[in-house]
N, C-alpha and C positions, 0 to 999 in steps of 0.2 A: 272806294275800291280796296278789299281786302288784299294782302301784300302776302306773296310767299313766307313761309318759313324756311330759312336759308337751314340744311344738314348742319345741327349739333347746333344750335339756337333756341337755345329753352328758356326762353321769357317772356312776360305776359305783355302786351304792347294796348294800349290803348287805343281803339280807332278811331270810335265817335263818341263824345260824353256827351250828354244833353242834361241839365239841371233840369229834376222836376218842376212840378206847377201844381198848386191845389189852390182852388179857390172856395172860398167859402164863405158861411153867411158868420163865422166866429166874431166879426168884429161888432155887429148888430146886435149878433148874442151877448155879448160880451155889455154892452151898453145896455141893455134888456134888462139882464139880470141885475146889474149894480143899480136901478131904477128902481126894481121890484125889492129888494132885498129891503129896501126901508122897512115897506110894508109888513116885514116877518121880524121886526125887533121885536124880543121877549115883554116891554112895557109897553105893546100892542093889545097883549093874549093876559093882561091883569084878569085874573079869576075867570076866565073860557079859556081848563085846560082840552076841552075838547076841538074847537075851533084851534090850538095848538096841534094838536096831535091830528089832527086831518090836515094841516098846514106842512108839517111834518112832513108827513107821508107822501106829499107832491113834491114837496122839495127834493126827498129820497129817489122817488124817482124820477125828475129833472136829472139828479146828478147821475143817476144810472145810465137814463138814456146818454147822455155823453159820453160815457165813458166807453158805455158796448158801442157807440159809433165812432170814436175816437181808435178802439183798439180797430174793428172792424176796417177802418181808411186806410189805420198805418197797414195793417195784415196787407193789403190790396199794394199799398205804395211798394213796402217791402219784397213781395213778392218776387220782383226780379233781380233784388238785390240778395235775394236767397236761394234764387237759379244756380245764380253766378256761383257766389260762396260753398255750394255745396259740388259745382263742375271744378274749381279750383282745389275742394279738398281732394274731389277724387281724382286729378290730376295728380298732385303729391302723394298721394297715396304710394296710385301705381308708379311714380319716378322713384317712391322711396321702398317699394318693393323693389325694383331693378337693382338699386343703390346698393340695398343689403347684401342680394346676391352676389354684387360683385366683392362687397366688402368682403364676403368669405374664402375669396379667391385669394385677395390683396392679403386676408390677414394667414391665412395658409405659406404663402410667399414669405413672409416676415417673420414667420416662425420660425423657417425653415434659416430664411438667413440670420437670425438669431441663434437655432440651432450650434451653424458651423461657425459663428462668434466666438460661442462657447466653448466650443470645440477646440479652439486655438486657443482660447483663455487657459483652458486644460492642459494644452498640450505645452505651453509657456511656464506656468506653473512647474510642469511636472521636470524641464530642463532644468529648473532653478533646483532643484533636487532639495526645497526647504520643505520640511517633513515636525518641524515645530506647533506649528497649525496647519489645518485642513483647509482649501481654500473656500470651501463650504464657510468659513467664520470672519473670510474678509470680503467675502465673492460683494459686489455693489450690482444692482441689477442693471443700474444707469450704465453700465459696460456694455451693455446689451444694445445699447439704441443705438441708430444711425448714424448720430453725432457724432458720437464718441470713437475718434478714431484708436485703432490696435494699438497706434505707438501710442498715445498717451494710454490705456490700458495699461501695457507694459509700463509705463511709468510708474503709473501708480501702484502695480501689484512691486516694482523693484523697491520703493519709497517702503510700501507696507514691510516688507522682508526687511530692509534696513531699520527701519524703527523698532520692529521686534526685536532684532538683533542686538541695537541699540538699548534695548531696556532691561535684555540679560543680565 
């Protein structure tokens, strides 16, 4: 019985697995051929390069035939494990169509309060009435980030001021 998806639960839940099954005659085969392969040693076909070379050509396609039934099985087994994979990518897709849209919301927001960071950065600066350098030549962007609180900002721009001073 498939189970609700509970509001704002976005993950893939597995219901029922079941382990394939292929059966086949591989193993017979398999015995077959390393019986027969005697048969096709090269000091078989001493001077009958013809009888080689029709030898040859059934071998070629022995191994053909397996191979086009071999891809043909998996294509079949695979199948719905390529349902899946392809409902999963366009799931992420469209969550990461949504994602972005928001992103440009969040990063609009972050600008902004970056903006008035700065703003204060400026306006701190401009009280310190140091006019030696621009702040444009010590501005740190990392002043910018959320982390970084105003007082230690202010710290650092007062450290900056004193050092220059200092090297007067």
């Amino acid at each position: 019985m498939a189970r609700e998806i509970e509001k704002g639960e976005l993950s893939l839940i597995v219901l029922d697995k079941t382990a394939g099954s292929l059966v086949t005659n591989i193993e017979k085969l398999e015995a077959f051929v390393l019986e027969r392969l005697e048969e096709y040693k090269p000091e078989n076909y001493q001077g009958d390069a013809d009888a080689a070379k029709k030898d040859r050509a059934e071998l070629n396609s022995a191994k053909k035939q397996i191979a086009d039934e071999r891809i043909r099985i998996m294509k079949e087994l695979m199948k719905p494990f390529d349902e899946f994979n392809d409902r999963c990518k366009g799931l992420e897709k469209n969550i990461d169509g949504a994602s972005k849209a928001l992103d440009e919301i969040v990063k609009i927001r972050e600008n902004a309060e970056k903006e008035v960071k700065r703003a204060i950065i400026e306006e701190y600066w401009r009280v310190k009435e140091f006019d030696l350098v621009s702040l444009d030549r010590v501005f740190d962007q990392k002043w910018l980030n959320k982390t970084e609180k105003i007082a230690d900002v202010k710290k650092a721009i007062d450290c900056i001021i004193e050092k220059i001073i200092a090297d007067i």
